[in-house]
N, C-alpha and C positions, 0 to 999 in steps of 0.2 A: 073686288078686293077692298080692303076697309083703308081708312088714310091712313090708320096707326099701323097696320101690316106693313103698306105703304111704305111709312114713314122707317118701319124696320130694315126695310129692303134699302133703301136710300141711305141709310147710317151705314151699314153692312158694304155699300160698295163705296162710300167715302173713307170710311176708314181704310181699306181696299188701296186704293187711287193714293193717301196718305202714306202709306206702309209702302207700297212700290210691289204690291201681293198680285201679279196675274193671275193667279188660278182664285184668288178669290175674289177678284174682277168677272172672272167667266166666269162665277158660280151665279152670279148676282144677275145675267144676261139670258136671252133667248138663242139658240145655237143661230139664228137668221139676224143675231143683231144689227142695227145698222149706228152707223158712230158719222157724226158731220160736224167735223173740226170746224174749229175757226177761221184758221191759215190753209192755204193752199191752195193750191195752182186750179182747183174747177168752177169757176164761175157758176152760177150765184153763188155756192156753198162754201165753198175752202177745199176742203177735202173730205171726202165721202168712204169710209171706212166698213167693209161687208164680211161679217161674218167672225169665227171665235178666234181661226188664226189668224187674218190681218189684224186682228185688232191688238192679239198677246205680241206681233209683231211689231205694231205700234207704237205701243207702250215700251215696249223695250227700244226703238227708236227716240219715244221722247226722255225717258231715262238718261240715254246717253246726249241728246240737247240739252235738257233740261233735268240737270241731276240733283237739283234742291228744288222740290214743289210741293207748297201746301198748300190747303184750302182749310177756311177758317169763316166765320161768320155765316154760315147757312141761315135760309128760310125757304121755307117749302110751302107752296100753295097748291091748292090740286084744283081740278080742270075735268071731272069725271075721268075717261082713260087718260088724259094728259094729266102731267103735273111740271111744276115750274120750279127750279129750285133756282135761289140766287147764293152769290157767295164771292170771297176775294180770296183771290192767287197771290201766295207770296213765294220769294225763291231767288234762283240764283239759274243762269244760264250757263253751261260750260268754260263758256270764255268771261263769266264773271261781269254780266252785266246783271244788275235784279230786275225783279218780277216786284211790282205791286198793282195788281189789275181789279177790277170788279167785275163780275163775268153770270150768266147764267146758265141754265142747262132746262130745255123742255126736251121730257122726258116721256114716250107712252110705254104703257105698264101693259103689258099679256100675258094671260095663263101663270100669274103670280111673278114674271121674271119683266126685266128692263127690255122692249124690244127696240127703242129705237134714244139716243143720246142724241140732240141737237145743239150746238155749244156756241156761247156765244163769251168773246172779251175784250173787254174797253181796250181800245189801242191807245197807248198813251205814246205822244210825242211831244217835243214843243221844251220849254224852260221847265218845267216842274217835272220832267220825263228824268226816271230813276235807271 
């Protein structure tokens, strides 16, 4: 798959992710996808998300945490089947704390589709914590 293909796949499930569009999140995905949050309870991982409906489940769990989230500033390097995207989280928690993070995503690409999300984001705490 070429990066600009790539690179199309990758627009296509940000703006996705942006919109708050599950089905065109799974379109963007491998039916085996695999998704590894940041946060959560599995040691080393966070949380380790399998397949098309934990994951439209998911997402509609973080909707309701987190019901203003964008992603803005990308950069996309590639890695042959991996690629790396970087980018900042902005938003708003439920109970109205913000989001301003810096975060990455490695990403491997199969059979034209997303097959696996790795996600990673700056934990901000401390006096400059928003």
């Amino acid at each position: 798959m070429s990066n600009e293909v790539t690179l199309g796949l990758l627009k296509k499930l940000g703006k996705a992710f942006n919109a708050g569009d599950v089905e065109a999140v799974l379109e963007c995905v491998t039916d085996d996808f695999e998704w590894i949050l940041a946060t959560g309870p599995d040691a080393p991982h966070g949380k380790t998300v399998r397949g098309r409906d934990a994951v439209a489940a998911t997402l509609a769990e973080r909707a309701r945490d987190i019901p203003e989230l964008r992603f803005s500033e990308t950069e996309v390097m590639y890695a042959g089947d991996r690629v790396i995207g970087t980018y900042r989280a902005t938003g708003r928690y439920a109970d109205g704390r913000p989001i301003d993070a810096r975060g990455c995503d490695v990403y491997v690409i199969r059979d034209g589709k997303i097959a696996r999300k790795d996600s990673y984001w700056k934990q901000i705490s401390g006096g400059n914590a928003r």
